[in-house]
C-alpha positions in Angstrom: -13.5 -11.1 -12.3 -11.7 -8.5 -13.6 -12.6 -8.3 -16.9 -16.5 -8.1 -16.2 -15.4 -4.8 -13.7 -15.8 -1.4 -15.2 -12.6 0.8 -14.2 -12.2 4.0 -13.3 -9.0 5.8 -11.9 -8.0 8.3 -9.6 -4.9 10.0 -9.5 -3.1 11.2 -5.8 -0.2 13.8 -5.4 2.2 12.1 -3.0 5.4 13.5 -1.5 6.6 10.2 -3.8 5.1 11.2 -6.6 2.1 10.8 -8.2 -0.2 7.7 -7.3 -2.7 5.9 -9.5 -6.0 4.1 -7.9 -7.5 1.9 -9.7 -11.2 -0.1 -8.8 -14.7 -0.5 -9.7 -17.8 -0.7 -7.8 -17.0 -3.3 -5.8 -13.8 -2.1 -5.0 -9.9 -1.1 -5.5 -7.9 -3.0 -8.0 -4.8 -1.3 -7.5 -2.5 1.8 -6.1 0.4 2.1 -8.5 3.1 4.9 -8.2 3.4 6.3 -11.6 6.7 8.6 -10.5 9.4 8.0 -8.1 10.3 11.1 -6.5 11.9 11.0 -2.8 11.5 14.2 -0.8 15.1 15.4 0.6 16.0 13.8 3.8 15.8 17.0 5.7 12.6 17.3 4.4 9.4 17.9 7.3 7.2 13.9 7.4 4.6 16.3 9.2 3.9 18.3 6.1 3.4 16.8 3.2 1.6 18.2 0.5 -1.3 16.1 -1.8 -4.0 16.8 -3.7 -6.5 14.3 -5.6 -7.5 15.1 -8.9 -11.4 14.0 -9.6 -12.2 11.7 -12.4 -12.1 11.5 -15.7 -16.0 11.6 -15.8 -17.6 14.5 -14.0 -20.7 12.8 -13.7 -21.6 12.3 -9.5 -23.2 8.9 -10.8 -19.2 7.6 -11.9 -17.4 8.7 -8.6 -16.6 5.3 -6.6 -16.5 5.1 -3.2 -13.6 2.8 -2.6 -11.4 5.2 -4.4 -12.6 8.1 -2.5 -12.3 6.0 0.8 -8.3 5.1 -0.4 -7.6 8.2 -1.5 -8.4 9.5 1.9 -6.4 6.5 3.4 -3.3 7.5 1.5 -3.6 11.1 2.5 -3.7 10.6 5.9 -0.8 8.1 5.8 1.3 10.6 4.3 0.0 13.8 5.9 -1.1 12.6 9.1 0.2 8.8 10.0 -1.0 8.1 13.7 -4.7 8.6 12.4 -4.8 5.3 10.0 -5.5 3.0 12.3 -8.7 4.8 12.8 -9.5 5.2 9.5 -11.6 2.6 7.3 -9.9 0.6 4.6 -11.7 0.9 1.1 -13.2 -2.5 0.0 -10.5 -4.2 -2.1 -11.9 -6.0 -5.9 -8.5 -7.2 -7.3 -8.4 -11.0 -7.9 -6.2 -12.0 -5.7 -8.9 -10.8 -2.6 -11.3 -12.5 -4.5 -9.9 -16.8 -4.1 -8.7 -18.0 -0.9 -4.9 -18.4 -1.8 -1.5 -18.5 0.1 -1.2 -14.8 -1.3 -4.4 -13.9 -0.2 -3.5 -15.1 3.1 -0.2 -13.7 3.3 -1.7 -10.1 2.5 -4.3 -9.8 5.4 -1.9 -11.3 7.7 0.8 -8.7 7.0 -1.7 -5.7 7.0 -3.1 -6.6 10.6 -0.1 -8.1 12.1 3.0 -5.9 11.0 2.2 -2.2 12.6 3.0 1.1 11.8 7.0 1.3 11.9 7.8 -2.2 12.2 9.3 -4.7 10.0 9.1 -8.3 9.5 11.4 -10.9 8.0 9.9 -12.8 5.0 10.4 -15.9 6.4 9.1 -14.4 10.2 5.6 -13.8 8.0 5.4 -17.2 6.4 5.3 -18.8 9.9 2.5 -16.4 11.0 0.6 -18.0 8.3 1.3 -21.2 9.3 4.0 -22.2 6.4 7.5 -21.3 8.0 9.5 -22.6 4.8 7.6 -19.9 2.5 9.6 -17.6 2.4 10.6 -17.4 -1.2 6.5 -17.7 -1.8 6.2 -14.6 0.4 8.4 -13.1 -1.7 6.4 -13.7 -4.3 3.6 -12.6 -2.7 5.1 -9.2 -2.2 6.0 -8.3 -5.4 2.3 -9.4 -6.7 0.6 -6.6 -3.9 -1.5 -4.7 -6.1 -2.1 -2.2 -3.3 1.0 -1.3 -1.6 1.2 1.0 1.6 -2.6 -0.2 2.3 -0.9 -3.5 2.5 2.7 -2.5 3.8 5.0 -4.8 1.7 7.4 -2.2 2.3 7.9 -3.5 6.0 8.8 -6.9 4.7 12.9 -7.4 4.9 15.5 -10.1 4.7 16.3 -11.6 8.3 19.7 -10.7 7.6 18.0 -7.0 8.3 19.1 -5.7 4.7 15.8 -4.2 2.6 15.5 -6.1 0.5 13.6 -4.7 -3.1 10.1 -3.1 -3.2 8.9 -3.8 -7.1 8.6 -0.9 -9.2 9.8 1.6 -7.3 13.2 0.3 -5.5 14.9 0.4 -2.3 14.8 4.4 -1.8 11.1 4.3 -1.9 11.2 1.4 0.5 13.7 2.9 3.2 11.5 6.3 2.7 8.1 4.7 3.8 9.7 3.2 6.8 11.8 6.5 7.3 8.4 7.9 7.2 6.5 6.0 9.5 9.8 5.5 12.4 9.8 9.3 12.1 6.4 9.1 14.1 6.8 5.7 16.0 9.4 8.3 17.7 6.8 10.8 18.7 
């Protein structure tokens, strides 16, 4: 599926750094964070500063929707994180939406089931998909997300309560997107 999809990429300034979409047409591929910067812990959640760069191609014909529509996600979950839930997801293209799999599964049920703020163990989201000794495949399904934050692996944790890792960008990253999104669960 992939390789018949014609990419294009746009680029978001995060208070993490910078983030790159990728989708076609159809949809987003992938949000990857390119830098790992961590704002200061005395720094303000409410007022964090992005900007999205247009693409490559100037031409109105090559601007896709679905990245406009995540971009616009993202934004909001870092400037203004109670309006999300209210916002539209952008259509998702990668692969992995594409088959009915275990990680397909275990992606949708963690995006509608684990809110804002909250965490879940690995093995507490295997039984919500109906295969409580999955735990190591939930893993795996975690560090496969090609679109994290839209699909929070970040609030995925050992049942011992420990973090845990969060692929490519490590554990600071991790405890700053739940930082981020407790910060307002306390409002």
């Amino acid at each position: 599926m992939a390789s018949t999809c014609r990419m294009k990429y746009k680029f978001l300034e995060s208070p993490l750094g910078k983030i790159e979409l990728s989708g076609c047409e159809a949809g987003v591929h992938g949000i990857k964070l390119l830098e790992k910067r961590i704002p200061r812990p005395d720094s303000n959640h409410r007022h964090c500063e992005t900007s999205v760069s247009e693409n490559e191609c100037k031409d109105p014909e090559e601007v896709i929707p679905a990245l406009d529509k995540c971009a616009a996600w993202l934004e909001a979950y870092f400037h203004a994180p109670e309006t999300v839930d209210c916002l539209p997801l952008p259509a998702f293209h990668h692969p992995i939406f594409q088959q009915d799999s275990f990680r397909r599964q275990v992606l949708l049920k963690l995006m509608t089931a684990v809110k804002m703020g909250d965490t879940i163990s690995y093995q507490q989201l295997a039984a919500l998909v109906g295969k409580s000794r999955a735990a190591r495949a939930v893993g795996g399904a975690m560090r496969n997300n090609p679109v994290p934050i839209i699909v929070p692996c970040h609030r995925v944790i050992y049942s011992s309560g420990q973090m845990g890792n969060y692929t490519g960008a490590g554990v600071d990253v991790k405890e700053w997107l739940l930082d981020h999104e407790k910060h307002l669960k306390r409002k």
